[in-house]
BANULO-909382 format. One record per residue: y, x, z of N, C-alpha, C in turn; residue number from 1; residue in three letters. Coordinates in steps of 0.001 Angstrom, whole numbers, plus 500000, padded with zeros to 6 digits. Atoms other than C-alpha are relative to their C-alpha. Layout:
! residues N
<nv=Y nu=X nw=Z cav=Y cau=X caw=Z cv=Y cu=X cw=Z resi=NUM resn=ALA>
...
This chain:
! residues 122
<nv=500722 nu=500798 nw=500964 cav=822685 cau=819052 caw=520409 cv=499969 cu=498541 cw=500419 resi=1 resn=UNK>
<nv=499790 nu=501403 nw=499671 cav=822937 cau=815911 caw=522627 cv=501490 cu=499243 cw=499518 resi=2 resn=UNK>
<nv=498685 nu=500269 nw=500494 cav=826364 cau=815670 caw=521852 cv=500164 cu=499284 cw=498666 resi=3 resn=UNK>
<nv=500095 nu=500803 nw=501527 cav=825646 cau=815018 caw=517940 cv=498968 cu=499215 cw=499678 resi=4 resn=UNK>
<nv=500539 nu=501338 nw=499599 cav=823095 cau=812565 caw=519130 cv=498639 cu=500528 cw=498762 resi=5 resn=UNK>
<nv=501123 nu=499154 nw=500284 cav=819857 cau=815023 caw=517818 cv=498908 cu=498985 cw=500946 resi=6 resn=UNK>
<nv=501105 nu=500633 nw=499418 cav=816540 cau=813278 caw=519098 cv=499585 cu=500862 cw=501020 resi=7 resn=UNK>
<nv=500697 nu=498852 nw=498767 cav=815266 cau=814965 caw=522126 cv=498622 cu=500652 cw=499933 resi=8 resn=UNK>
<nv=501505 nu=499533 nw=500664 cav=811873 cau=815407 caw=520334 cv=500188 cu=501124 cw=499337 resi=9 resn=UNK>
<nv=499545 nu=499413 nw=500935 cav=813745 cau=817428 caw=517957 cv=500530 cu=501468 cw=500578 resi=10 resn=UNK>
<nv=499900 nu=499440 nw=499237 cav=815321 cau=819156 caw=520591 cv=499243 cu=501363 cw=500602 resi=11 resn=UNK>
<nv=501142 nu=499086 nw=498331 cav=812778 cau=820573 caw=523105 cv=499091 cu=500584 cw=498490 resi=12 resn=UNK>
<nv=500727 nu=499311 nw=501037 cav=810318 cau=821438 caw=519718 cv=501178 cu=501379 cw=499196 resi=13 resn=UNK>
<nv=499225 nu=499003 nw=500998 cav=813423 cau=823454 caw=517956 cv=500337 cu=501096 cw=501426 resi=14 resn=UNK>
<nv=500036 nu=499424 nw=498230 cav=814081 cau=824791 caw=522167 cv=499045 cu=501453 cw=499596 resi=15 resn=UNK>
<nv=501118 nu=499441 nw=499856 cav=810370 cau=825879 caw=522252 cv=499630 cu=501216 cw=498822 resi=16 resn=UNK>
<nv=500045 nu=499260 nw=501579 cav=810062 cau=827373 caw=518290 cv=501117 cu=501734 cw=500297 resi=17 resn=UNK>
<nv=498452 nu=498813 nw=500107 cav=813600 cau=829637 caw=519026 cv=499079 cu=501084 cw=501525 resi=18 resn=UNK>
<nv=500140 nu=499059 nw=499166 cav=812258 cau=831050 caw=522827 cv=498103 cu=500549 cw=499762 resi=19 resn=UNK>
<nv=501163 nu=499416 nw=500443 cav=808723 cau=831692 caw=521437 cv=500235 cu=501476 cw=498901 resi=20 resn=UNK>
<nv=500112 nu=498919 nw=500891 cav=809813 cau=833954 caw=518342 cv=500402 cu=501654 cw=500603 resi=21 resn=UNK>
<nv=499644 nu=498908 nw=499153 cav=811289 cau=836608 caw=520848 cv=498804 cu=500647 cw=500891 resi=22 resn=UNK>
<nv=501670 nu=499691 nw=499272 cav=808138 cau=836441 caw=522899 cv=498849 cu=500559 cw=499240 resi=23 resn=UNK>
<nv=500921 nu=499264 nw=500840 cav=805969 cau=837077 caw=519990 cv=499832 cu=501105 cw=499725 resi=24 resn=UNK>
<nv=499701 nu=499043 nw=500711 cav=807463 cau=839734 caw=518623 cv=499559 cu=501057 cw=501559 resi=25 resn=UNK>
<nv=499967 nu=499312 nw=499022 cav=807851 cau=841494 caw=522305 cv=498190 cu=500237 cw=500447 resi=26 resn=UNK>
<nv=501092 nu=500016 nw=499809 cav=803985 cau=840476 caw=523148 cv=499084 cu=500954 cw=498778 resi=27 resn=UNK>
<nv=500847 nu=498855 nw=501014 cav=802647 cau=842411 caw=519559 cv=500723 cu=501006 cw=500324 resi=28 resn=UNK>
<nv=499101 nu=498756 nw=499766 cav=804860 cau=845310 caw=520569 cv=498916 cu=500441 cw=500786 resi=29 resn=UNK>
<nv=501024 nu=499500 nw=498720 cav=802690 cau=845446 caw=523945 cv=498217 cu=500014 cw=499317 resi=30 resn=UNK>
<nv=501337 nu=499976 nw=500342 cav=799475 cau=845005 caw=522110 cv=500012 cu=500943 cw=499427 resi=31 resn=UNK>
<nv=500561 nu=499191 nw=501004 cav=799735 cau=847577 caw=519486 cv=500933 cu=501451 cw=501147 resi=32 resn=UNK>
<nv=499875 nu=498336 nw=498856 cav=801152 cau=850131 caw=522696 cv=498591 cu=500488 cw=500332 resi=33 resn=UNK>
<nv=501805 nu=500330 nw=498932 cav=798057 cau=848998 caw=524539 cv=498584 cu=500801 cw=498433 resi=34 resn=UNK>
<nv=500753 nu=499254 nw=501187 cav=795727 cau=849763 caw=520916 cv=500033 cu=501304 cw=499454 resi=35 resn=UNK>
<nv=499444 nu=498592 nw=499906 cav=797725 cau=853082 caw=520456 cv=499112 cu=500856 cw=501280 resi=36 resn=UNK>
<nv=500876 nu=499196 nw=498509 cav=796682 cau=854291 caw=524341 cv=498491 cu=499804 cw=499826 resi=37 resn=UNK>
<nv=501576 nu=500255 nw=500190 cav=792742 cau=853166 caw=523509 cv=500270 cu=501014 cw=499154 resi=38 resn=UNK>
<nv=500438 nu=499279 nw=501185 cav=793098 cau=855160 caw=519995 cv=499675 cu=499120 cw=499254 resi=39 resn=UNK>
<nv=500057 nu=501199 nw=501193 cav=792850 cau=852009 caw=518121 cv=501188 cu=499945 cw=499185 resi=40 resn=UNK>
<nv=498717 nu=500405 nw=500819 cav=795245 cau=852440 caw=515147 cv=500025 cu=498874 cw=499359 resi=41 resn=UNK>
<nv=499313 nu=501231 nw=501291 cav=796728 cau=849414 caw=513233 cv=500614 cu=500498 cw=498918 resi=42 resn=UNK>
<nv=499345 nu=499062 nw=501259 cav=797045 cau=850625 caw=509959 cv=499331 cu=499171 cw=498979 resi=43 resn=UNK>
<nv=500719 nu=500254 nw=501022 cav=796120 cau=849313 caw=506824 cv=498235 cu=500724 cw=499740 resi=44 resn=UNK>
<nv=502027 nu=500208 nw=500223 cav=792456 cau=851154 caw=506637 cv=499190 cu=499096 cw=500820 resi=45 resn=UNK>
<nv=500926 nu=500657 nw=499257 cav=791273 cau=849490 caw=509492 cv=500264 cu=498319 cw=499914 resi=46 resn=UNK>
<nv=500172 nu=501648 nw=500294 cav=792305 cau=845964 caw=508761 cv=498838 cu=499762 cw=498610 resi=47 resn=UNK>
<nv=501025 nu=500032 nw=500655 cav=790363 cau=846550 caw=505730 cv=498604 cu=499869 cw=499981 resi=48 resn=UNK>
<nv=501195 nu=499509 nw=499127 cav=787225 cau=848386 caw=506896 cv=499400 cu=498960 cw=501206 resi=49 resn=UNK>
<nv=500691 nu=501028 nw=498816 cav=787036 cau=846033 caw=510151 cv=501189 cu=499303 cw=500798 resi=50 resn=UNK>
<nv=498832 nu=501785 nw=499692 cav=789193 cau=842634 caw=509738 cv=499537 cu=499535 cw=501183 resi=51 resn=UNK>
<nv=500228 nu=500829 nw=499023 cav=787346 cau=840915 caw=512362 cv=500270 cu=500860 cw=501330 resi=52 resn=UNK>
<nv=500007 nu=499182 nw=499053 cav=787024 cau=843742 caw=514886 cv=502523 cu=500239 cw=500499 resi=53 resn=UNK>
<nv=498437 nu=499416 nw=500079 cav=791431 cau=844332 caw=513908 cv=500776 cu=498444 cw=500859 resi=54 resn=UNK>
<nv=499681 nu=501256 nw=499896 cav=791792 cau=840513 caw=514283 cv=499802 cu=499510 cw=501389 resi=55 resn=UNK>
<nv=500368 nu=499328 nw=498610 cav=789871 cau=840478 caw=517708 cv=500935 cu=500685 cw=500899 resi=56 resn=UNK>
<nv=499201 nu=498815 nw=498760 cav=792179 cau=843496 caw=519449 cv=501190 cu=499273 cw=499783 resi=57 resn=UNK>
<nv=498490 nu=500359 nw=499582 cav=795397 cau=841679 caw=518393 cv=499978 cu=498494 cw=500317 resi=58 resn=UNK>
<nv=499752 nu=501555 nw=500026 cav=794813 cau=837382 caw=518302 cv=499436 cu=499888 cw=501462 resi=59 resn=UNK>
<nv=500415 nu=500485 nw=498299 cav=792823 cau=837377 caw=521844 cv=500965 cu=500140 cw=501250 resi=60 resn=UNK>
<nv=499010 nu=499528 nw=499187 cav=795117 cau=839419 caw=523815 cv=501568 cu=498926 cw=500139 resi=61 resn=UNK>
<nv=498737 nu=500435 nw=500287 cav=798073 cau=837258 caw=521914 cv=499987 cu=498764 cw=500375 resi=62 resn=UNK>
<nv=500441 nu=501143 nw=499493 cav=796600 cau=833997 caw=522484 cv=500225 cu=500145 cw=501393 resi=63 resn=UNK>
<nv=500299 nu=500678 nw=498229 cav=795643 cau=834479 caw=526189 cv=501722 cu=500344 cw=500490 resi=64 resn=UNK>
<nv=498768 nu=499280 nw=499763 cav=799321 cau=836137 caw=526697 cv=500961 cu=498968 cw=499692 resi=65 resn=UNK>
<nv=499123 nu=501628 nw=500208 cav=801259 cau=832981 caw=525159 cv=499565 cu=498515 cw=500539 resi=66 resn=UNK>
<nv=500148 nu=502156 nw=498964 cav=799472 cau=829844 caw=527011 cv=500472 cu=500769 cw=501273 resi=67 resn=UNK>
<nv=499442 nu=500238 nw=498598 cav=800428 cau=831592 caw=530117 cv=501332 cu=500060 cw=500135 resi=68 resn=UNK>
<nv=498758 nu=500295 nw=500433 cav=803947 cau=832012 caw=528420 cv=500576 cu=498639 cw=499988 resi=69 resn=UNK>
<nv=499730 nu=501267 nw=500242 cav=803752 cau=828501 caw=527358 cv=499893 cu=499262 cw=501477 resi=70 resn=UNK>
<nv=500063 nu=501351 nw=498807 cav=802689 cau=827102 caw=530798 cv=501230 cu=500909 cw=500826 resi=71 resn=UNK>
<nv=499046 nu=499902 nw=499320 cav=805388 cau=828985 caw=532546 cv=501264 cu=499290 cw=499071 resi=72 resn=UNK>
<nv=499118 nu=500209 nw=500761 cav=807695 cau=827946 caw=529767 cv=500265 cu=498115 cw=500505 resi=73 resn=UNK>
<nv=500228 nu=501466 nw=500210 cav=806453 cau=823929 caw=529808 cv=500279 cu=499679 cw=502144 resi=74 resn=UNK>
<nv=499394 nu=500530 nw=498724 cav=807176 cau=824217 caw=534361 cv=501319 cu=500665 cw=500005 resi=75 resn=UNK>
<nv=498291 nu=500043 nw=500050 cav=810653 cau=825762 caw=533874 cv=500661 cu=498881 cw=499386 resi=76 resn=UNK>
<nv=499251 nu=501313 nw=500988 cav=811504 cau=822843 caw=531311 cv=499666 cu=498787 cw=501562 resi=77 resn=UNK>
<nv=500007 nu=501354 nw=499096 cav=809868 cau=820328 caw=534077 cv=501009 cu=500190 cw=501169 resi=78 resn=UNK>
<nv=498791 nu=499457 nw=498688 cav=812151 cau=821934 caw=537111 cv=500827 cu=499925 cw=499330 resi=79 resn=UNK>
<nv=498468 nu=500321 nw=500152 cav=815087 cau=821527 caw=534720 cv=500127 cu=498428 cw=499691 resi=80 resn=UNK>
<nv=500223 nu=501890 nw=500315 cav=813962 cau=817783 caw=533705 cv=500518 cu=499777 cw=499058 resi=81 resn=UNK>
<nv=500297 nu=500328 nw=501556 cav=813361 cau=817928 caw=530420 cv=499616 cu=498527 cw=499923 resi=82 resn=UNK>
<nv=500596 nu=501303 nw=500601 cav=811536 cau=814539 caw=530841 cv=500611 cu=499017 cw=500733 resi=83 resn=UNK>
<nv=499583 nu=501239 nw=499215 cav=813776 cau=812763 caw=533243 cv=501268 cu=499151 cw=498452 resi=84 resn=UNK>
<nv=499170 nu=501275 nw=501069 cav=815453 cau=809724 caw=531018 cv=501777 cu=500003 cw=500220 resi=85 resn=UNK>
<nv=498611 nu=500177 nw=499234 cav=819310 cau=810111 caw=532487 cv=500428 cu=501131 cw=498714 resi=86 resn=UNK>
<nv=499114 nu=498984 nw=501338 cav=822012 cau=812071 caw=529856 cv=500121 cu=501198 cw=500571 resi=87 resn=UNK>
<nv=499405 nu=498800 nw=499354 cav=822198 cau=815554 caw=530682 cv=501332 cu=500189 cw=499973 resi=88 resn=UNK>
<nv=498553 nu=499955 nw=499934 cav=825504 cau=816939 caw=531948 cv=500400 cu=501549 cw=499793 resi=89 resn=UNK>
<nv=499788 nu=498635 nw=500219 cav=827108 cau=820283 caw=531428 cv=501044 cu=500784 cw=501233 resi=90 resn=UNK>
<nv=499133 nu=499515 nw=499068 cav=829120 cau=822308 caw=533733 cv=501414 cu=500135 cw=499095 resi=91 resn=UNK>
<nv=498881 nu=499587 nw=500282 cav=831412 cau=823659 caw=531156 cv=500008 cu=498675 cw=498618 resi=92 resn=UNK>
<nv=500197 nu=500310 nw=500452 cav=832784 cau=821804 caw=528700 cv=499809 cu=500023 cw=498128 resi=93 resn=UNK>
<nv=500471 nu=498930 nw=500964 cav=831512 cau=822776 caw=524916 cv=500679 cu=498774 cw=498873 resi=94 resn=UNK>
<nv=499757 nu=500834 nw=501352 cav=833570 cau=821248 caw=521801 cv=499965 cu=501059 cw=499080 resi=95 resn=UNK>
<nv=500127 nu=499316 nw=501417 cav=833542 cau=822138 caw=518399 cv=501855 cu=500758 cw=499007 resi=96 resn=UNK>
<nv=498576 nu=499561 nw=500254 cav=837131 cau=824130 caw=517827 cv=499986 cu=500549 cw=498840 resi=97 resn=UNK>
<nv=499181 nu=499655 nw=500940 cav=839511 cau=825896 caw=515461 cv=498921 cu=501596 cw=499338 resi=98 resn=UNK>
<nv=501017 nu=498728 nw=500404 cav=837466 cau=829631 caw=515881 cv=498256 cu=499664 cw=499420 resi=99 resn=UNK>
<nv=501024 nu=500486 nw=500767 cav=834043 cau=827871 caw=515063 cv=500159 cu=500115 cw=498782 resi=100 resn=UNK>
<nv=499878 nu=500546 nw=501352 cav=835316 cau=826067 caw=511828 cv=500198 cu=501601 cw=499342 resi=101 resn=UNK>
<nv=500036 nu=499447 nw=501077 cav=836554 cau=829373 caw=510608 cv=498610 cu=500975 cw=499999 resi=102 resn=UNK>
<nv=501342 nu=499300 nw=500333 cav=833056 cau=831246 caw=511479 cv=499212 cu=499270 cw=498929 resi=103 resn=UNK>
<nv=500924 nu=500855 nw=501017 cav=831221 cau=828407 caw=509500 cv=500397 cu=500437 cw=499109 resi=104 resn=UNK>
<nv=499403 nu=499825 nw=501313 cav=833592 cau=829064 caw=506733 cv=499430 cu=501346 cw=499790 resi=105 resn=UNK>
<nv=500158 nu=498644 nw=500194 cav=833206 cau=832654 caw=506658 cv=498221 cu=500195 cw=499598 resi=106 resn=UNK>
<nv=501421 nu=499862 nw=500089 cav=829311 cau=832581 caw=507383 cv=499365 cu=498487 cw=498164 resi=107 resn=UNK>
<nv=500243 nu=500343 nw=501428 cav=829421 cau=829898 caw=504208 cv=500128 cu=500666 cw=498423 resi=108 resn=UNK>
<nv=499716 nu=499613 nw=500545 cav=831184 cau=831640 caw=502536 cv=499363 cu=501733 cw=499290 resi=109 resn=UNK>
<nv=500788 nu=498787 nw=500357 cav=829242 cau=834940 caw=502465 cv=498270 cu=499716 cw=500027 resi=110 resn=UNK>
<nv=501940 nu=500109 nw=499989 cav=825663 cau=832766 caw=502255 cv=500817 cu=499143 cw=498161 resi=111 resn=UNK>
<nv=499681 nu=500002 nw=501191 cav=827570 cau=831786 caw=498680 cv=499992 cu=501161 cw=499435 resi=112 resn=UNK>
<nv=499635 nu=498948 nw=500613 cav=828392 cau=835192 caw=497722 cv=498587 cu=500404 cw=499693 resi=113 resn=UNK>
<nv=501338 nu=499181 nw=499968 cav=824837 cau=836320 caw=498355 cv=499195 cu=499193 cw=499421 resi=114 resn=UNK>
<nv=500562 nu=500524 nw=500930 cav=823253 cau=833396 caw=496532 cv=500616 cu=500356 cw=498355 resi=115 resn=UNK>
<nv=499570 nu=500309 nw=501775 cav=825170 cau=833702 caw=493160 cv=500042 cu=501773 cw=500114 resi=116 resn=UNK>
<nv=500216 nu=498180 nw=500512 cav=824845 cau=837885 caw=493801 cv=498616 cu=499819 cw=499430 resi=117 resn=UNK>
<nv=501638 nu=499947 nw=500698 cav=820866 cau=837108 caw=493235 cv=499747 cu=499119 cw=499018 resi=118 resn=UNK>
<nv=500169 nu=500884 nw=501958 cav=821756 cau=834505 caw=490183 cv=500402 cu=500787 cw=499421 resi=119 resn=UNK>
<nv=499449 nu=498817 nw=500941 cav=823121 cau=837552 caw=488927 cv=501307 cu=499157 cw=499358 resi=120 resn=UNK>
<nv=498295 nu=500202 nw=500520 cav=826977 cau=835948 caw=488620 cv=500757 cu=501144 cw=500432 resi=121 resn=UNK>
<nv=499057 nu=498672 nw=499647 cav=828394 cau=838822 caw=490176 cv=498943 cu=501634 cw=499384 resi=122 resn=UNK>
């Protein structure tokens, strides 16, 4: 992304957004194991019946479970020097080739097909 001269703000926030959604998902997995072994089901009656109590067993656990995600997350970025000012460098080197262009094409080409399948042209 430095390469096509992306803001580094832009960067480290789109970074952070992408290795969070994996974490989320993996962290409610462990909560609703953990609610299972108590006998606390997650089911539609009980969000009903007792929102706050449902809301409670999964946002506290998820919360305290992602700032300590986030602060290990925010000293791996500082040990790689996220904030030092100098151009990062790469080991290998990463251009934009021949097999790319035709994935784009292809992956365009079938995010066309699947828009004009739901305009009902096909």
């Amino acid at each position: 992304m430095q390469k096509i001269h992306i803001t580094k703000k832009i960067v480290i926030a789109l970074t952070i957004v992408l290795r969070f959604f994996p974490t989320i998902k993996e962290e409610f997995s462990c909560i609703r194991e953990a609610m299972k072994i108590r006998g606390i089901a997650l089911n539609v009656k009980n969000v009903l019946l007792h929102p706050a109590a449902t809301t409670q067993y999964i946002l506290v656990p998820m919360i305290q479970r992602l700032s300590v995600v986030s602060e290990e997350l925010s000293a791996a970025a500082i040990a790689r020097g996220i904030d030092s000012e100098t151009k990062r460098t790469s080991y290998y080197q990463v251009r934009f080739g021949a097999q790319d262009a035709l994935f784009l094409c292809l992956y365009l080409l079938l995010a066309v097909i699947i828009w004009l399948k739901r305009l009902g042209v096909f």
